[in-house]
N, C-alpha and C positions, 0 to 999 in steps of 0.2 A: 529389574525396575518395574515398579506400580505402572500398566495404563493411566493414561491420562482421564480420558473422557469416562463416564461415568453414566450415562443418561443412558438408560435402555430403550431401544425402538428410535436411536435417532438418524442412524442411516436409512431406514425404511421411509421414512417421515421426512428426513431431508429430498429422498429421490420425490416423493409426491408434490412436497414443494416445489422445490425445481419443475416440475412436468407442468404444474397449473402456472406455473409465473411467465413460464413458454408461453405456454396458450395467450397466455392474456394479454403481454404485449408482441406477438404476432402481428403484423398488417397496421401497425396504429401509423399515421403520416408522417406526425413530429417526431416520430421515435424511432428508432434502433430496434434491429433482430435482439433479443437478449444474450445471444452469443456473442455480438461485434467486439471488436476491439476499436480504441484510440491508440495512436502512436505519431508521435511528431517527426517532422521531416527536413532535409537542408536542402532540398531539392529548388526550391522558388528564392533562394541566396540566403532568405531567413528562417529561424525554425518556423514551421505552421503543423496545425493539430490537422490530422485525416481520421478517417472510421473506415474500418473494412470488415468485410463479415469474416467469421472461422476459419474460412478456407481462403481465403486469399483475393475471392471477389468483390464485387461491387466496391470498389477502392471511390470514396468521396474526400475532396479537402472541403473541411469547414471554416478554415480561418482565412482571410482575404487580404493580408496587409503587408505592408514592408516594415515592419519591425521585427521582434522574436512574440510568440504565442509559444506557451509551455505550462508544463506539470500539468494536464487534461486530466481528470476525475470524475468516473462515474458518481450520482447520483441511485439513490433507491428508485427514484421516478424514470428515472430516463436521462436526467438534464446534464450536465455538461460545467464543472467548475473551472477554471485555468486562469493561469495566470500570463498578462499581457503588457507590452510595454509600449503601447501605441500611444499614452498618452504619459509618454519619458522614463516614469520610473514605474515599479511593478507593481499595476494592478490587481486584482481579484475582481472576473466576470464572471458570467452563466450567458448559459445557450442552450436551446432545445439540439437535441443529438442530431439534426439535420443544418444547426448552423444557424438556425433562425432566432428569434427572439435575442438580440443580444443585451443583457441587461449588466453595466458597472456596479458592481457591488461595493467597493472601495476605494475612497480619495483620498488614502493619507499622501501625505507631500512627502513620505519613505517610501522603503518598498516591502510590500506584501505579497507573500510567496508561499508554497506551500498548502494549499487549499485542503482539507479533508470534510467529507461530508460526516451528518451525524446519519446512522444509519438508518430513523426514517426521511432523510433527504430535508430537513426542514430548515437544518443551522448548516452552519458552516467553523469550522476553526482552521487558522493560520497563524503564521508567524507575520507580523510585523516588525519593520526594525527604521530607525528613527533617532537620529547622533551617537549613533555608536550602539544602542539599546536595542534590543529587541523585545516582544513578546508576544506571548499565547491570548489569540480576540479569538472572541466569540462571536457571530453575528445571523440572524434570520434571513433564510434563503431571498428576501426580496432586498436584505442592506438595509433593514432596521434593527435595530436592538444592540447593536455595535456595544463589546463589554471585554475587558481585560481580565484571564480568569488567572496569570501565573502569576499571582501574587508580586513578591519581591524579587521574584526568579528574573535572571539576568541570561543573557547568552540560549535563551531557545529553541528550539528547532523539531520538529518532525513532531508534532500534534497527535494522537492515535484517541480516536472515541470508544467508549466504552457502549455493545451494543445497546444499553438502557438507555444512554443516552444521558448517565448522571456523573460521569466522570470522565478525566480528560487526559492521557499517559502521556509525557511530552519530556524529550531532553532537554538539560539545563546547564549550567557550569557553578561551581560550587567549590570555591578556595583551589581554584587552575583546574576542577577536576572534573572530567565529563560524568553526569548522573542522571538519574531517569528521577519526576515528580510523577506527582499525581494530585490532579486539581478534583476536587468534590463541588459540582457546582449545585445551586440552589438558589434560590430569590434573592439572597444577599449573594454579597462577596465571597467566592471561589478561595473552598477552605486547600492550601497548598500543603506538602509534605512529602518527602523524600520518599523512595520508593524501598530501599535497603538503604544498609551500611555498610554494602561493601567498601573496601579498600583498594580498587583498581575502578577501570573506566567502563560505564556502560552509557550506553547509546541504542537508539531504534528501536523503541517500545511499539509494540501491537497489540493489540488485545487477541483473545484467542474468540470462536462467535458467541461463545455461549456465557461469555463474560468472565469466568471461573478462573483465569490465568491472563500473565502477561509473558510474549517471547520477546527477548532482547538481544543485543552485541553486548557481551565482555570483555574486555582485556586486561590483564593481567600484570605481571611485573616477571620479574626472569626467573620465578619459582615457577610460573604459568605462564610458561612461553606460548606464543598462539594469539588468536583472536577467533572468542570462541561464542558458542550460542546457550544461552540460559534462560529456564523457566520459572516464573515465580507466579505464585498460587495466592490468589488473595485469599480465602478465608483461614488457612493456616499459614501465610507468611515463608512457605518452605520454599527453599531456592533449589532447584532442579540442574544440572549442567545435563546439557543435551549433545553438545560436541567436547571431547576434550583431548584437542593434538596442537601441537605445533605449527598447523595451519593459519590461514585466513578464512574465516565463517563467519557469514554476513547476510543481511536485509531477509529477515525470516518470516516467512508469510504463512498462516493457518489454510487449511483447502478446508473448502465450503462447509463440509460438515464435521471439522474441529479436529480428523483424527489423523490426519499427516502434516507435515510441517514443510513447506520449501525454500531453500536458499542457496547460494552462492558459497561456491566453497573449491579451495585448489586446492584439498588432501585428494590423493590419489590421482589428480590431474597431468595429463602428458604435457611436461612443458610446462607445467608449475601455474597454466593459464587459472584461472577462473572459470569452473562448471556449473551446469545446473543440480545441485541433488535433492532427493527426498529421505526425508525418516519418519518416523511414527512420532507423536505427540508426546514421546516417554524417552525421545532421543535413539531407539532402537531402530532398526532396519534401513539402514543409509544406504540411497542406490544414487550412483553418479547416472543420472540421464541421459547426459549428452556429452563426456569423456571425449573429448575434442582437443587440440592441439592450441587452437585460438580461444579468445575468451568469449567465452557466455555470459550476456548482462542480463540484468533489468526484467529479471522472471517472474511470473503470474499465474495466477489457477485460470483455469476456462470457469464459468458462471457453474457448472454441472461437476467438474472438481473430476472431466475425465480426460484433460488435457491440460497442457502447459506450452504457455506463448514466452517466448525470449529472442533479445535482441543478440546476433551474433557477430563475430568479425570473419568468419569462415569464407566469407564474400564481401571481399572487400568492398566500402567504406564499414560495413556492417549492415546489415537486413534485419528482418522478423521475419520468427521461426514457430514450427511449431511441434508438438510431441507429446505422443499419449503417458497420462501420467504413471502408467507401470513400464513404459519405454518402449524401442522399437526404431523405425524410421524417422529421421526429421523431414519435415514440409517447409520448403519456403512460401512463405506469404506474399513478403513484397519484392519488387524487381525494378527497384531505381538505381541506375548509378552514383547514388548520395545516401547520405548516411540517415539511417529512420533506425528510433529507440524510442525507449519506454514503452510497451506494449501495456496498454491498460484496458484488464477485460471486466465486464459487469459479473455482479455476483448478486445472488438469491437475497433478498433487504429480509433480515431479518429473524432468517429463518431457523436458526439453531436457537435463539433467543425465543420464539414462540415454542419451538419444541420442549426444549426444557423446561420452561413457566408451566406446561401442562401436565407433565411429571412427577 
């Protein structure tokens, strides 16, 4: 199979990125190490969002309430999207990475979930849902500009920005069938359209950084047994399959400079649990990471793409975990006897998207 990535000098160019975005937010008050993580907790009887650096220190909670606070989101800036339900049904806030600043972005009298940032930190898209309806808004990091971009699309969920910033990859439902769109946004009205036509179900659109592809969930029918991962290419429309077994493979995420891919998958797992693995961007070189007995959730690149943060059940309720991304020993992070998931670490704003444009 074809390499994926194509851009020459872009790992050279991503490590310099990375090294200067260090530097820069270093020491800032309101902000975050660029390494930290967010990850929420059932420790205070409700979920609440916390930040902890790489290794496992300086553990802070940011959220203060007795309700649920969840799905936490870095921003390109620093800031802090999530979603909260302090005032009934579920909001979309922001907060500076120390907690501060807390500003409501969203009053629908539904609930709005799923926050994704655009990757220069300016907008935001979620799902909204409202009498049974859902859909794909758009709205400006301060809660103006509030805009409906999935068309006629019904049943939404999981939002993915495109990094220019001018499209919008989101699931949908389509005659009972799970499908991926793609919103084209622009001064008017968000031009909608099917992403393929395949014939079985996809879900969990990501963009890849450099804009050039989308990774997704497939499944199948019992000629394609499995639930499997696939790539599709926008300028030539070619559908790529990246895994193809009789597994479960799932929530696939690009590392920082475009050219491995990471997800959730129980091929070759002891105990049929749920591991962490990696392959290359062409579906080649699949390493199980963490080949564990229990399952491994909720996995992430480090910001530098030289480690991997995941929630485990190895310790029970489940903790965060951590492991360099060519493998080795796992680190536990945290040490509550309650259950803490979703590990969300910050990534380089931008930076495979600049690289390329210069190319």
């Amino acid at each position: 199979m074809k390499p994926y990535l194509f851009v020459p000098g872009v790992r050279a160019a991503i490590g310099s990125i990375a090294a200067a975005f260090f530097v820069a937010f270093a020491g800032h008050a309101a902000t975050a190490a660029p390494d930290d993580l967010l990850f929420t907790s059932l420790r205070d009887g409700h979920s609440q969002i916390y930040r902890i650096a790489a290794d496992g220190t300086g553990e802070v909670r940011l959220t203060q309430t007795q309700t649920s606070e969840l799905q936490p989101a870095w921003s390109a800036t620093g800031r802090i999207a999530f979603v909260s339900y302090r005032t009934g049904g579920g909001d979309i806030y922001t907060m500076n990475a120390d907690g501060t600043d807390l500003q409501r972005i969203t009053t629908s009298p539904g609930m709005d979930q799923n926050p994704a940032w655009s990757a220069d930190g300016r907008q935001l898209a979620y799902v909204s849902e409202l009498d049974g309806r859902s859909e794909i808004r758009v709205v400006n990091a301060d809660g103006s500009g509030e805009r409906v971009v999935s068309g006629a699309m019904s049943e939404v969920s999981s939002p993915s920005w495109s990094p220019d910033g001018t499209r919008i990859a989101f699931g949908t439902v389509v005659e009972s069938r799970q499908r991926i769109a793609l919103a084209e946004l622009g001064p008017g009205p968000a031009t909608v359209a099917l992403l393929t036509d395949a014939k079985g179900k996809e879900f969990g659109p990501i963009w890849s950084p450099d804009g050039r592809a989308i990774a997704y969930v497939y499944s199948g029918n019992r000629a394609e047994p499995g639930i499997n991962l696939r790539l599709f290419r926008i300028a030539t429309k070619e559908v790529l399959q990246l895994t193809r077994n009789e597994f479960t493979n799932s929530t696939p995420q690009f590392s920082p400079d475009g050219l491995r891919i990471l997800y959730l998958s129980n091929a070759g797992a002891p105990s049929g649990k749920m591991n962490v693995h990696t392959m290359n961007a062409d579906g080649s070189g699949v390493t199980n990471l963490t080949s564990w007995d229990h399952a491994d959730l909720g996995a992430a690149w480090s910001a530098d793409g030289r480690h991997v943060y995941f929630m485990s059940f190895r310790d029970w309720p489940g903790q965060i975990y951590r492991i360099a991304a060519d493998g080795g020993p796992v680190q536990r992070l945290t040490r509550s006897n309650f259950q803490e998931s979703g590990p969300v670490a910050r990534t380089v704003p931008n930076a495979i998207t600049r690289v390329a444009r210069s190319h």
